[in-house]
C-alpha positions as a Markdown table, in Angstrom:
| # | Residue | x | y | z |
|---|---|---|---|---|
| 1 | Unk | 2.9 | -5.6 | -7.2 |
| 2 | Unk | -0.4 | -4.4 | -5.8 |
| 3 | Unk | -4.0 | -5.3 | -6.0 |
| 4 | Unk | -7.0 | -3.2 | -4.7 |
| 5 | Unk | -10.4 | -4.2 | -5.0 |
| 6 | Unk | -11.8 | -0.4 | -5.3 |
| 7 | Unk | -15.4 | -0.2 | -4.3 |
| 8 | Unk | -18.2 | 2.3 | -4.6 |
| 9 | Unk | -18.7 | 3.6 | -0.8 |
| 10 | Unk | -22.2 | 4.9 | -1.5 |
| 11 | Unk | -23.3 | 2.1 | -3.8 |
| 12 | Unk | -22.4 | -0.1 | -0.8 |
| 13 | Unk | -24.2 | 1.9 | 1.9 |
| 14 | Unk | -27.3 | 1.2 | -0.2 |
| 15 | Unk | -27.0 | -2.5 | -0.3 |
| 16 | Unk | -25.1 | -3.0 | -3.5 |
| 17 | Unk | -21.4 | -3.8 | -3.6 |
| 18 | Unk | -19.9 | -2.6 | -7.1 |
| 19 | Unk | -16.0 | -2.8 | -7.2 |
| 20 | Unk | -13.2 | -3.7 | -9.4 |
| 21 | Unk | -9.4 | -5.0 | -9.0 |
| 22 | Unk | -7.1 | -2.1 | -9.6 |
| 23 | Unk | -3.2 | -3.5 | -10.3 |
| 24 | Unk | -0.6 | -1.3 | -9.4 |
| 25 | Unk | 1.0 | 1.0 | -10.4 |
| 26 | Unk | -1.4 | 2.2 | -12.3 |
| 27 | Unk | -2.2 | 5.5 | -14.4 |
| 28 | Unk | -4.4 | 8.3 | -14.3 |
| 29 | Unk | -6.2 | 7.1 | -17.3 |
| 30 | Unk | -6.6 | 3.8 | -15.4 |
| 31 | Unk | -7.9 | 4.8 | -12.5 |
| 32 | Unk | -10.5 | 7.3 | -14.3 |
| 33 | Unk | -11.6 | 4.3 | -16.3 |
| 34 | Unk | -12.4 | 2.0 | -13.5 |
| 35 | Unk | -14.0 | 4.7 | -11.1 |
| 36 | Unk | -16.3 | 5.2 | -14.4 |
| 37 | Unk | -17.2 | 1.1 | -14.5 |
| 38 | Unk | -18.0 | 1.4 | -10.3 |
| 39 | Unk | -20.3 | 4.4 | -11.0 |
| 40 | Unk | -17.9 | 7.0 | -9.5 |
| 41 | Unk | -18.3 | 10.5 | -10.7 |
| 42 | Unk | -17.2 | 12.7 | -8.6 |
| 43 | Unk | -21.0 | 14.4 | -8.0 |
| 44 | Unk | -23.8 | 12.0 | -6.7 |
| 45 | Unk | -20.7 | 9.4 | -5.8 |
| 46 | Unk | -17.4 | 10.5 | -4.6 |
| 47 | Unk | -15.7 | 8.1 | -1.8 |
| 48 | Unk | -14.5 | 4.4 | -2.4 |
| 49 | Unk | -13.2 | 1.6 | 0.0 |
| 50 | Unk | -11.4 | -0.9 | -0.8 |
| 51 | Unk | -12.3 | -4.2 | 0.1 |
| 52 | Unk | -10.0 | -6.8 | -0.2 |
| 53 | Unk | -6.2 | -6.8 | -1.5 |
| 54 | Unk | -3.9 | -9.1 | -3.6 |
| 55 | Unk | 0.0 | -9.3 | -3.8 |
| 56 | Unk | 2.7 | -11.9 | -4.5 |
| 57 | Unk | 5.0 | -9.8 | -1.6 |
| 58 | Unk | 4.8 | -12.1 | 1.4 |
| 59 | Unk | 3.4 | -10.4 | 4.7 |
| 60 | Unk | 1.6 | -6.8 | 2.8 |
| 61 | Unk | -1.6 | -7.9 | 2.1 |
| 62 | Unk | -2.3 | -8.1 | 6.3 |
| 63 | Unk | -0.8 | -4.3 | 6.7 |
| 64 | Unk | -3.2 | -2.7 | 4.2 |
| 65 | Unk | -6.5 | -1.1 | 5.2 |
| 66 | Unk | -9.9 | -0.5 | 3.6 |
| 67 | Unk | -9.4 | 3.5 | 3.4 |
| 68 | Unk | -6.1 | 4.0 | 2.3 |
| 69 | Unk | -4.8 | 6.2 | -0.6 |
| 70 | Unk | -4.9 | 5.4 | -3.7 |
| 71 | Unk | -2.2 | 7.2 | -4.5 |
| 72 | Unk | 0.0 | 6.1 | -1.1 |
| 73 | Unk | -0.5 | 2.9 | -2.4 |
| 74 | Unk | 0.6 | 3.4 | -6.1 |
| 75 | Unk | 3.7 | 4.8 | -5.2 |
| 76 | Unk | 4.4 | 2.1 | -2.5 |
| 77 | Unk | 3.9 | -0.3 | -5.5 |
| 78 | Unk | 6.1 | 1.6 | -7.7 |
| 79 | Unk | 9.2 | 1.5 | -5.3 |
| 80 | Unk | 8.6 | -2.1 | -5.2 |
| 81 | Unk | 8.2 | -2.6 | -8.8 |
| 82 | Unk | 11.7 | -1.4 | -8.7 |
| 83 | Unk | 13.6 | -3.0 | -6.2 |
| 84 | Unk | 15.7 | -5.8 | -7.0 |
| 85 | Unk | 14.5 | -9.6 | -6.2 |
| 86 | Unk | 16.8 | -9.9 | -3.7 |
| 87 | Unk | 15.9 | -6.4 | -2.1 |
| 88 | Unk | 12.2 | -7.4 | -2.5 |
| 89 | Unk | 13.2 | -10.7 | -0.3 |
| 90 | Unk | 15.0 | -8.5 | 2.2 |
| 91 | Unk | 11.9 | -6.0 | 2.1 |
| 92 | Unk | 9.4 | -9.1 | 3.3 |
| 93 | Unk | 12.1 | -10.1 | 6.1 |
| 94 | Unk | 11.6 | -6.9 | 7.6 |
| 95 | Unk | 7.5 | -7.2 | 6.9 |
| 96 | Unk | 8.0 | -10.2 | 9.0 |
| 97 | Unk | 10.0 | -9.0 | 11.8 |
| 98 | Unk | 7.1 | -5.8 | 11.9 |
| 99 | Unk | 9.4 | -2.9 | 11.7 |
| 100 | Unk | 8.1 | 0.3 | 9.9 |
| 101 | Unk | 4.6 | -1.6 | 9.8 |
| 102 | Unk | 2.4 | 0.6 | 11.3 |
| 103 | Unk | 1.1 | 2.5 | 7.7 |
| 104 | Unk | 1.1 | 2.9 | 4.2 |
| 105 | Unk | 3.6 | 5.9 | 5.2 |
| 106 | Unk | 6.3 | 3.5 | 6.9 |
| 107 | Unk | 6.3 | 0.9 | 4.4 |
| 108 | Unk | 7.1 | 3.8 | 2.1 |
| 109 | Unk | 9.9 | 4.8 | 4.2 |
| 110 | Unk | 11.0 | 1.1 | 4.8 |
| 111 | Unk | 11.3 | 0.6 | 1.0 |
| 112 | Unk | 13.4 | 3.4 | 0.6 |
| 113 | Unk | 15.6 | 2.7 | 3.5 |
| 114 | Unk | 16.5 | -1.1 | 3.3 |
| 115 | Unk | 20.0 | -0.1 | 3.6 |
| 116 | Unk | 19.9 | 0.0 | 7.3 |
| 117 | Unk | 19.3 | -3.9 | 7.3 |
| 118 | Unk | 21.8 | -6.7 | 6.7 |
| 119 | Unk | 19.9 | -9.3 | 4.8 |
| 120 | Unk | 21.3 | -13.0 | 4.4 |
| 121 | Unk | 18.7 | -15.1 | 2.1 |
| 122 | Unk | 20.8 | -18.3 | 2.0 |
| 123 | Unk | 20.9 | -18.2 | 6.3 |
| 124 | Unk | 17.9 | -19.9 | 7.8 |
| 125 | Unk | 18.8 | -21.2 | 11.4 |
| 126 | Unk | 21.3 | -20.9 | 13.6 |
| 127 | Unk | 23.8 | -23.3 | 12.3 |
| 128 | Unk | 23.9 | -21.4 | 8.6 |
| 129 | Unk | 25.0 | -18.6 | 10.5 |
| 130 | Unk | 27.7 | -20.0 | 12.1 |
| 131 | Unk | 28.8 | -21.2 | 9.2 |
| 132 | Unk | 28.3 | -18.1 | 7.5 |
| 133 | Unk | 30.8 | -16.2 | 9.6 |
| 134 | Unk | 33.6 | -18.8 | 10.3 |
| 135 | Unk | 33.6 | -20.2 | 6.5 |
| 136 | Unk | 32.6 | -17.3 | 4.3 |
| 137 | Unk | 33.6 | -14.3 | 6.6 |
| 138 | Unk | 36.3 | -15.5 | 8.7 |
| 139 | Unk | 35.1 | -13.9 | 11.2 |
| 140 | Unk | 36.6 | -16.7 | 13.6 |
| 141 | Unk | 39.5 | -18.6 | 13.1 |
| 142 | Unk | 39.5 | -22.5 | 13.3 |
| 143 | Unk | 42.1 | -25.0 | 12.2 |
| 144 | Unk | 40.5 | -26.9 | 9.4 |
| 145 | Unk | 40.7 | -30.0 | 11.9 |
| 146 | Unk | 38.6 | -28.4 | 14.4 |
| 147 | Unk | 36.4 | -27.6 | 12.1 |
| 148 | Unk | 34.6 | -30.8 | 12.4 |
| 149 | Unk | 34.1 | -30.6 | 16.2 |
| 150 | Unk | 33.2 | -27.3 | 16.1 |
| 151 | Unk | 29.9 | -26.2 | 17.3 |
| 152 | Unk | 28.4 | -23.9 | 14.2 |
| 153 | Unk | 25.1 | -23.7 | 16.0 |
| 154 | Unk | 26.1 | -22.3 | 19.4 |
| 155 | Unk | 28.7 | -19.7 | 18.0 |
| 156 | Unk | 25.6 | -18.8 | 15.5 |
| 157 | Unk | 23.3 | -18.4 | 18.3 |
| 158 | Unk | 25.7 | -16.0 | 20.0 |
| 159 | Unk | 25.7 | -13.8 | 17.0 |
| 160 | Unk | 22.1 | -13.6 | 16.6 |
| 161 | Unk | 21.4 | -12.9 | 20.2 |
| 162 | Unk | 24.8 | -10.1 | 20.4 |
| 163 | Unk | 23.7 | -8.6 | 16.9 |
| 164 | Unk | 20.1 | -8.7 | 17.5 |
| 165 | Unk | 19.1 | -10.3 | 14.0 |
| 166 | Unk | 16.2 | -12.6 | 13.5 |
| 167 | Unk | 15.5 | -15.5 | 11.5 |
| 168 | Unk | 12.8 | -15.1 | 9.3 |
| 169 | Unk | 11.1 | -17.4 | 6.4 |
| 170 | Unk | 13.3 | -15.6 | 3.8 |
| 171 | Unk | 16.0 | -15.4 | 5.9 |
| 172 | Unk | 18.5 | -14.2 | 8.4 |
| 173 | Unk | 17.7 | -10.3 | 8.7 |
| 174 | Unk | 19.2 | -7.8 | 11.5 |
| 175 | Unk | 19.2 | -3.7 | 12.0 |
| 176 | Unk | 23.1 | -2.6 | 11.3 |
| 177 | Unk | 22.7 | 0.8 | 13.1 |
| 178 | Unk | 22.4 | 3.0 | 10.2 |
| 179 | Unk | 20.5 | 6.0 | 10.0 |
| 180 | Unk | 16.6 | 5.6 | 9.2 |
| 181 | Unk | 15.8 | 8.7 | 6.9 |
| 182 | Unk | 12.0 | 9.2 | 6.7 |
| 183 | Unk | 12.2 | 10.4 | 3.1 |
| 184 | Unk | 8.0 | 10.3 | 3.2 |
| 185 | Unk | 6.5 | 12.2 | 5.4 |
| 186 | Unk | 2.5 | 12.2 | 4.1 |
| 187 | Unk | 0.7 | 12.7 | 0.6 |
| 188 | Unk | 1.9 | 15.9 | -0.2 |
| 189 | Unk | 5.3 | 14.7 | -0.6 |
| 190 | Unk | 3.9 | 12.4 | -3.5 |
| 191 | Unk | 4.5 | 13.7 | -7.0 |
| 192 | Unk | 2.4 | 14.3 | -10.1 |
| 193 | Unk | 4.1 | 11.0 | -11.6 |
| 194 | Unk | 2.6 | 9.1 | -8.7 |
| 195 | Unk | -0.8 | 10.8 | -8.2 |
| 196 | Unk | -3.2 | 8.9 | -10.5 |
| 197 | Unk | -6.6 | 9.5 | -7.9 |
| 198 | Unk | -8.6 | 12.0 | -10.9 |
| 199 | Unk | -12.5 | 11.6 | -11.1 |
| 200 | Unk | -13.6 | 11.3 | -14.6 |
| 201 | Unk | -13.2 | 13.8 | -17.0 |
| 202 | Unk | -14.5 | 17.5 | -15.6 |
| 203 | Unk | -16.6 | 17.6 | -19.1 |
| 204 | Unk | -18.7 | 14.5 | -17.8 |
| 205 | Unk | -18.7 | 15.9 | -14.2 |
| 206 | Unk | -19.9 | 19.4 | -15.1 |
| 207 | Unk | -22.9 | 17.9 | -17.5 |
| 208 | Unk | -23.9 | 15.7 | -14.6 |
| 209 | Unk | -23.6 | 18.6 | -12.3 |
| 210 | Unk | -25.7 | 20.7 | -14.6 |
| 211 | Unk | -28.6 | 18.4 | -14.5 |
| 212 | Unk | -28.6 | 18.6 | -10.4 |
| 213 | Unk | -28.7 | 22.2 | -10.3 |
| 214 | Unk | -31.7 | 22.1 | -13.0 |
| 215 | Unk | -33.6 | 19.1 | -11.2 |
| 216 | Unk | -32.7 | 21.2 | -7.8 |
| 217 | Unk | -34.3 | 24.4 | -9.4 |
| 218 | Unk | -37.3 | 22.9 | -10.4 |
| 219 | Unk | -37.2 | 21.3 | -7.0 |
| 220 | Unk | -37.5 | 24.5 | -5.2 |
| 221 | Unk | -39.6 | 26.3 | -7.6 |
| 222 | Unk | -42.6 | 24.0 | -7.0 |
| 223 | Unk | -44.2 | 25.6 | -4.3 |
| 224 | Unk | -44.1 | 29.0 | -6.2 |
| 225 | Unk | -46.2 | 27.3 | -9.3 |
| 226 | Unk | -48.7 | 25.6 | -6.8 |
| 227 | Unk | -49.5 | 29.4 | -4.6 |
| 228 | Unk | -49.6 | 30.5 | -8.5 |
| 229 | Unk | -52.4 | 28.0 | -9.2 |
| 230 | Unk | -54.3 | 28.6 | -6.2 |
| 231 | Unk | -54.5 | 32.1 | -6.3 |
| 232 | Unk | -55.7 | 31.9 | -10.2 |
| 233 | Unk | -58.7 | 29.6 | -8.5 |
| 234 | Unk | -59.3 | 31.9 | -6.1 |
| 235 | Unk | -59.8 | 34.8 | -8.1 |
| 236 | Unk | -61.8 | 32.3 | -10.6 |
């Protein structure tokens, strides 16, 4: 559903951009993998950006920012990796209207609350809707010899403009009054099935971490050896 191009923060600060498409959802095992290819251990290299996105659902790929969670974004994918195609159509009516836009966070809540939308794929203008609600709903009654005189475009206007709806490339989309339950609130609500952000394994970190703490020791020790030497001289 997703595709972040995951990129080595400190790498880049240096001058060299190392990255890598992640597809999501994604594992643990996944992710550890790739943060090994981009140099990310956890120890001399910790942060990533990501730097450019890919996705076949209309309207996300402009909503998504270079610092966002990896793991907000894998369980954004995985609801939509789950919706239905034509709840995935109504999903990128909404994206186009911009409700729930603002964050990873509302388009986590938006895909669990496209209930509170009335979606209508086949309805792209005015007319289809008028057409919609006198031949398919009923909603107004003509005499079939009317019918032909009748102006489907005005009466589908007046809908639109009473009900509020909009008319979007995927189609004819409007707010039905139901409640908007913000099931997400932030990362902590995300659980360990969706949380796939690990550095590689501690065994590797720990070795790495060793070596610092020896190279740091020597480090610091230096000036004790040279005051060493010169006071062997001196008494020499």
């Amino acid at each position: 559903m997703i595709e972040a191009y995951v990129t080595n923060l400190g790498k880049y600060t240096e001058g060299t951009l190392i990255g890598e498409y992640l597809k999501l959802p994604a594992t643990k095992e996944d992710v550890q993998a790739l943060l090994t290819r981009i140099g990310i251990d956890g120890v001399l290299y910790e942060e990533v950006f990501i730097t450019d996105y890919e996705t076949e659902v209309s309207g996300l790929r402009a909503l998504l920012g270079e610092y966002e969670s990896i793991d907000e974004l894998n369980y954004l994918a995985s609801l939509l990796s789950e919706l239905e195609s034509w709840e995935l159509a109504k999903f990128e009516a909404v994206l186009e209207v911009g409700e729930y836009t603002g964050s990873v966070r509302d388009l986590i809540n938006l895909a669990q609350n496209l209930d509170c939308y009335e979606f209508l794929e086949h309805v792209k203008n005015e007319e289809d809707l008028g057409r919609y609600y006198v031949d398919e709903v009923g909603l107004c009654d003509i005499p079939d010899n009317v019918k032909p005189y009748f102006d489907y475009e005005a009466y589908g206007r007046d809908i639109a403009l009473e009900r509020g709806g909009v008319f979007t490339d995927r189609g004819y989309i409007e707010n039905n009054g139901d409640r908007f339950t913000e099931h997400y609130s932030g990362r902590d609500d995300i659980t360990d099935e969706y949380r796939i952000f690990y550095y590689p394994e501690q065994s590797e970190k720990t070795s790495l971490k060793e070596k610092l703490e020896i190279y740091g020791a020597m480090a610091s020790s230096q000036p004790t050896r040279e005051k060493t030497n010169r006071a062997c001289e001196e008494r020499v």
